[in-house]
N, C-alpha and C positions, 0 to 999 in steps of 0.2 A: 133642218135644212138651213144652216146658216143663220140662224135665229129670224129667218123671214116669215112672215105672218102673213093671212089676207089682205089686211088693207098695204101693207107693202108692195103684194105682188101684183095688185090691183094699179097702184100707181106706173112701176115699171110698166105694164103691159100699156096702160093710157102712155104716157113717156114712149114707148115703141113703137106707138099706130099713129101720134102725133110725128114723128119724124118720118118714119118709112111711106106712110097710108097702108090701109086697108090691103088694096091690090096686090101690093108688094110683099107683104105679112103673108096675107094668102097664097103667093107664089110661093114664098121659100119656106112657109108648113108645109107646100105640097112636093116641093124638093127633097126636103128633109125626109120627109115621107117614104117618098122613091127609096132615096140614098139608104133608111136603115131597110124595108126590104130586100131591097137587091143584098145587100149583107147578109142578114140573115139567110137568102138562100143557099150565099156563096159559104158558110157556115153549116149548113147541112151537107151539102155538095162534097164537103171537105169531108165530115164526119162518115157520112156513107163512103167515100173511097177507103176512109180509113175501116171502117167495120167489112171491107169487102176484102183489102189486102191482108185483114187479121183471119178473118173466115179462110181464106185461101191459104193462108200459113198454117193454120188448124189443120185444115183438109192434109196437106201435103204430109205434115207432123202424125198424125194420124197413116200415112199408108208408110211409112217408114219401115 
């Protein structure tokens, strides 16, 4: 990881709650959060349309 270590990532993270605070940290972990959720669903979502449009080309291929 970038030759980063614990007490490195120790420091940034102190360095990020000193600047931002707390609250604010905790907001946009819980944004970030959301954001890759909703991704991932919209990534399944995608993949089931496509296993449905492949399914139905099957079917069709099949009564040919």
């Amino acid at each position: 990881m970038a030759g980063l270590g614990t007490p490195e990532l120790l420091i940034i993270l102190v360095v990020v709650l000193l600047v931002f605070g707390v609250g604010r940290v905790s907001k946009l972990g819980s944004e970030l959060g959301k954001g890759v959720s909703s991704f991932r669903k919209g990534l399944r979502e995608g993949q089931n349309e496509l296993n449905k449009e492949g399914q139905e080309n099957d079917e069709a291929g099949d009564s040919k």
